[in-house]
C-alpha positions in Angstrom: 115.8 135.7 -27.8 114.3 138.9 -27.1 110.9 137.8 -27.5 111.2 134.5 -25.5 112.4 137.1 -22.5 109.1 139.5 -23.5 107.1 136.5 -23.0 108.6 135.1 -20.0 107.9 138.7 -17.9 104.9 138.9 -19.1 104.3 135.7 -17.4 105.1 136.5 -14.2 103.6 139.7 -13.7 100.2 137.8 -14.7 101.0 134.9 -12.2 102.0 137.9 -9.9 98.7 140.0 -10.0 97.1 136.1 -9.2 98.8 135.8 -5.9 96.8 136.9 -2.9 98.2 139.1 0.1 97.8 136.4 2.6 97.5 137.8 6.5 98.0 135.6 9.7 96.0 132.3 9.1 95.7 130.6 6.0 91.8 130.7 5.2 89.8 127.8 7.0 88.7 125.1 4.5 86.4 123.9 7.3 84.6 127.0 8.3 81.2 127.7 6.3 81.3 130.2 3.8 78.8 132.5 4.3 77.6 135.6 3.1 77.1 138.9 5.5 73.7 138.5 5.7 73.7 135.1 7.0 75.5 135.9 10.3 73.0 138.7 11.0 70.2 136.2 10.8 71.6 132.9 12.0 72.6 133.1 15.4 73.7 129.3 15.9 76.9 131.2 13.9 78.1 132.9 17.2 80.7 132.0 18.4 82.1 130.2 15.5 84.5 130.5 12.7 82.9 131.1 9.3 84.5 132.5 6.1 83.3 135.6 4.0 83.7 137.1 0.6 83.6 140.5 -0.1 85.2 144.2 -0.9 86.9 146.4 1.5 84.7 149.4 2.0 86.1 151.3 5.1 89.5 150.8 7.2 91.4 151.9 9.9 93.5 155.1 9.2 96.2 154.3 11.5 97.5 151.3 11.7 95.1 149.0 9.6 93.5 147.4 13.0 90.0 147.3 11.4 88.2 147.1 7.9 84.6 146.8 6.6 83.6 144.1 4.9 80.9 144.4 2.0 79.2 141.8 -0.2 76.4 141.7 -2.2 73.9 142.0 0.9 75.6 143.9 3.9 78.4 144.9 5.6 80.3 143.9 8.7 82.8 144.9 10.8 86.2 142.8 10.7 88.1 143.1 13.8 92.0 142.3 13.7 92.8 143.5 17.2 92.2 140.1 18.9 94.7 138.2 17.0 96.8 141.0 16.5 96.6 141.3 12.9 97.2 144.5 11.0 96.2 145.5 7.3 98.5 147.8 5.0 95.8 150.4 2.8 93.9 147.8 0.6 90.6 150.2 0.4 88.3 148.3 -2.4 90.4 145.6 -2.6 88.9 142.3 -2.7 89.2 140.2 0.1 87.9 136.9 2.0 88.4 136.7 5.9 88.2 133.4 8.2 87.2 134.4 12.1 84.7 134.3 14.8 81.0 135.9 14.9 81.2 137.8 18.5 79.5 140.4 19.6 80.6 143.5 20.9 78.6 146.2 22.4 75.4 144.3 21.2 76.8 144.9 17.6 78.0 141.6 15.6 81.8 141.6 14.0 84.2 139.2 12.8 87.5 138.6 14.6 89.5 137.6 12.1 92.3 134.4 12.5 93.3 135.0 8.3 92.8 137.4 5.7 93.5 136.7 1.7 93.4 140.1 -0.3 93.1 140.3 -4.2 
């Protein structure tokens, strides 16, 4: 008996550390997943949603109202303000984000609609 219950929690803390944090929208199926890069270079992305992979390499020390997103060939600037999301600590967590390419002060960021963190 004691094994079986051994077994059994050791079950759900391993389908536990596989959940994602999941943050206002669910992640868009339809939105092109993209890397960082890609929404430097391609401009026909402003103004939509796309979808990026990457790790948390900055945040917001306040109230989690911002984070840096970093893949394998940039960085960006993930803004929750706009859909008034916030973000508990999750520095170099791994994360994908669905928003909108929009510049501010001639610099491109993402306002994110739904974070997943890992």
């Amino acid at each position: 008996m004691r094994k079986i219950i051994v077994s059994a929690i050791i079950v759900l803390l391993a389908l536990a550390g596989c959940s994602a944090e999941k943050y206002g929208l669910d992640i868009s199926k339809n939105a092109p997943v993209v890397k960082v890069k890609d929404v430097y270079l391609d401009m026909r992305l402003l103004g939509r949603d796309v979808t990026l992979e990457g790790k948390i390499s900055s945040q917001c020390g306040s109230n989690g109202c911002w984070f840096v997103l970093q893949d394998d060939t940039g960085q960006i600037f993930i803004n929750l303000a706009p859909s008034n999301l916030t973000l508990p600590p999750r520095l170099g967590k791994q994360s994908t984000v669905t928003g909108q390419v929009q510049v501010v002060q001639n610099e491109l960021q993402i306002f994110a609609k739904g974070i997943e963190v890992r």
